[in-house]
N, C-alpha and C positions, 0 to 999 in steps of 0.2 A: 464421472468427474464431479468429484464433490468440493468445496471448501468452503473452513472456518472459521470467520475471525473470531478472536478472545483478546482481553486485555484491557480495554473501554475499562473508565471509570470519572472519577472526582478526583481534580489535583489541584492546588493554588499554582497560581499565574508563580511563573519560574521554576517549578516542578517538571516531575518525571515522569513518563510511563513509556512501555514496552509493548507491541502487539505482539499477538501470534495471529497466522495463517497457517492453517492445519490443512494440507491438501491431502486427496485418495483419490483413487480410482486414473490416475498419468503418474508420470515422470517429469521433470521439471524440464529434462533436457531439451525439449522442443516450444517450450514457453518461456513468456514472460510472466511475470506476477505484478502488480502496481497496486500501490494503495490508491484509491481514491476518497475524498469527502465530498461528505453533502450538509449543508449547515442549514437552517430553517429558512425558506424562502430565497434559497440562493442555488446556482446550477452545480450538478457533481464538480469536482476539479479535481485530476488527478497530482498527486504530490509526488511519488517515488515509485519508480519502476527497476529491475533487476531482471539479466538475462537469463535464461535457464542454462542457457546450451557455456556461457563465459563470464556469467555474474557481470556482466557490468550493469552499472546502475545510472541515472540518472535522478535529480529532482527539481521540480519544479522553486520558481525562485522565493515563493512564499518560506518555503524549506528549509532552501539550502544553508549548511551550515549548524543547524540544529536539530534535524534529521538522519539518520542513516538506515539504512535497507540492507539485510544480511539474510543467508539463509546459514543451512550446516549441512550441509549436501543436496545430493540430486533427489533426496525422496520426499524431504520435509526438515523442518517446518520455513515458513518465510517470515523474517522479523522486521518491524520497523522500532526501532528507538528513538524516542521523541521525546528531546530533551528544550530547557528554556520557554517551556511554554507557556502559549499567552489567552487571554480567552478568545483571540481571534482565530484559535484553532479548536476552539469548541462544535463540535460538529459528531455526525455520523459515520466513521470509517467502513471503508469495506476493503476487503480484497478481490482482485480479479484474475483471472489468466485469460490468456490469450496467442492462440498460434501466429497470425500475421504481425503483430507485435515484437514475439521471439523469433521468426524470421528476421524480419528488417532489424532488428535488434534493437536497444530501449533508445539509444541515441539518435533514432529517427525522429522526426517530425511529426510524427503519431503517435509516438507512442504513449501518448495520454488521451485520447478519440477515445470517448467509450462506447460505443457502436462496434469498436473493436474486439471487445473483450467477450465472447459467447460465454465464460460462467463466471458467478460469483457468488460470494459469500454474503452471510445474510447482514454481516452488519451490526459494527460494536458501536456503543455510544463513548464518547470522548466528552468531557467538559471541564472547563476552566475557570475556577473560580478567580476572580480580580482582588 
C-alpha cells in the first residue's frame, strides 16, 4: 500500500491549488482517504475525508466551503481542491488511508484520529503568501 501526495506549492492569499493523492497497491473500496496538515509547531489536523466504499465526504470547519475532496473512481486518484486561500492554510499536507475510518464511514466521529490511519503519504508543502 503505497501513496502520493503532489500538488503543494506557492499561491497568494485568495488563490488556487489542487492536490493529487496517487494510491497503489488497494482499492479504494474499503477506505477512507483524508487530507491531513501539519503547520510549524502546531498538531496534524485532519481537513477532508471521502469514503471509499460511497464517496461521501466530510470537512473539517476550518474547510468547509472552500474545500472539496473528489476522487475519479475506485482505483485512483484522490483530489483535494483548495480554493480562497489564506496563509492560515499554509502548512504541510498529507494523505492518508485508513480501513476503520472506511468502515465507520468519514461521518463518524473519528474520522479525522490519526492514530487511525496505518498509511500515508510523504507529504506536499502548501504555502500562502499574504
Amino acid at each position: 500500500v503505497q501513496l502520493q501526495a503532489s500538488g503543494g506549492g506557492l499561491v497568494q492569499s485568495g488563490g488556487s491549488l489542487r492536490l493529487s493523492c496517487e494510491t497503489s497497491g488497494f482499492t479504494l473500496d474499503y477506505y477512507a482517504i483524508s487530507w491531513f496538515r501539519q503547520a510549524p509547531g502546531k498538531e496534524r489536523e485532519g481537513v477532508s475525508c471521502i469514503s471509499g466504499s460511497d464517496s461521501t465526504t466530510t470537512y473539517s470547519d476550518s474547510v468547509k466551503g472552500r474545500f472539496t475532496i473528489s476522487r475519479d473512481n475506485a482505483a485512483n486518484p484522490v483530489y483535494l481542491q483548495m480554493n480562497s486561500l489564506g496563509p492560515e492554510d499554509t502548512a504541510v499536507y498529507y494523505c492518508a488511508a485508513s480501513i476503520p475510518v472506511g468502515v465507520a464511514g468519514c461521518t463518524s466521529p473519528n474520522s479525522f484520529i490519526a492514530r487511525l490511519y496505518d498509511e500515508w503519504g510523504q507529504g506536499t508543502q502548501v504555502t500562502v503568501s499574504s
